[in-house]
N, C-alpha and C positions, 0 to 999 in steps of 0.2 A: 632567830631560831635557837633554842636547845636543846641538847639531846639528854636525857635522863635516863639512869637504870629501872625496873620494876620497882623496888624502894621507895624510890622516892617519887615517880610516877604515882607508886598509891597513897603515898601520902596527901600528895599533892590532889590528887583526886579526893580523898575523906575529907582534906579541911574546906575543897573550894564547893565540892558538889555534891559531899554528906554519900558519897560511894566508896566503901569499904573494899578497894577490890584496885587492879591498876586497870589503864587504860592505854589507845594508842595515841592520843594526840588532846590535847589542852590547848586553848588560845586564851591570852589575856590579853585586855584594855584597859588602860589605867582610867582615862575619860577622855574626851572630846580626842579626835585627832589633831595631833602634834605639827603644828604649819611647820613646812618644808622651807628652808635655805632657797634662794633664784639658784633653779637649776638640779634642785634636790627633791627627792621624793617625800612623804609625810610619814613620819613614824605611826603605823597604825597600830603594834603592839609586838606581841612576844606567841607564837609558837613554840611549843614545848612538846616534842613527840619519845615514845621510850623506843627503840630500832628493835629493842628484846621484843616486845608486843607485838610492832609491825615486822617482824620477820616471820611470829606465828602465825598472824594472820593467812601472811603472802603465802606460806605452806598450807593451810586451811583451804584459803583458795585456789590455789595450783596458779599463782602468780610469783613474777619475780619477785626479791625482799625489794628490790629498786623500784619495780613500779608502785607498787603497795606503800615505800616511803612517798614517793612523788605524789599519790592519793592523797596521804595524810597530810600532806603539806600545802596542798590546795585547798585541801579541809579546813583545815586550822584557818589559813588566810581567807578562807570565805567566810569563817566566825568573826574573824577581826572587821570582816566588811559589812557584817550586820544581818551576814543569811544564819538560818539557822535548819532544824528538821526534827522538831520538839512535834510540829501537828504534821497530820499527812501533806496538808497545804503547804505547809512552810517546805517539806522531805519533798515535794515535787516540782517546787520551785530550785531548790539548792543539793537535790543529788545530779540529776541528769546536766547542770549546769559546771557539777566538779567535772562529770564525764566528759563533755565538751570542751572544758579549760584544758584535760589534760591531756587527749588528742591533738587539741590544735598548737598545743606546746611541744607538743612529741617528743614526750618525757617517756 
């Protein structure tokens, strides 16, 4: 995981997803998953969230900036796992499923 200012949040958002604007959370995947070490987990990739974004959020929502990170970073990590919520289809398989992950995390 990385944390990033606005700056470069939006940059990183115009070069990778042609959006002019910053955002609260990026995931990237270089390709295939990275086989694990005996005993190690698989490097699935890189989370990138700006805490500036997600603090506005979590005041938007009348949520803590804590939980609101903890969101974004289940977010991120279900993009590395291959969910997405581009169609309603895909958004109803992979929001109510962040909701769940981060309940039973009890973050």
């Amino acid at each position: 995981m990385t944390l990033v200012g606005d700056v470069e949040m939006r940059r990183l958002n115009r070069r990778w997803r042609r959006q002019d604007r910053t955002t609260d959370v990026l995931s990237f995947q270089e390709g295939p998953l990275t086989p694990a070490g005996k005993g190690m987990l698989p490097f699935l990739g890189d989370v990138i969230i700006s805490p500036v974004q997600v603090r506005r959020q979590a005041l938007e929502a009348g949520m803590s900036w804590r939980s609101e990170f903890n969101l974004m970073l289940i977010h991120g990590t279900l993009h590395l796992l291959g969910y997405d919520h581009l169609t309603k289809r895909d958004a109803a398989k992979m929001l109510p499923l962040q909701q769940r992950t981060l309940k039973r995390l009890q973050l």
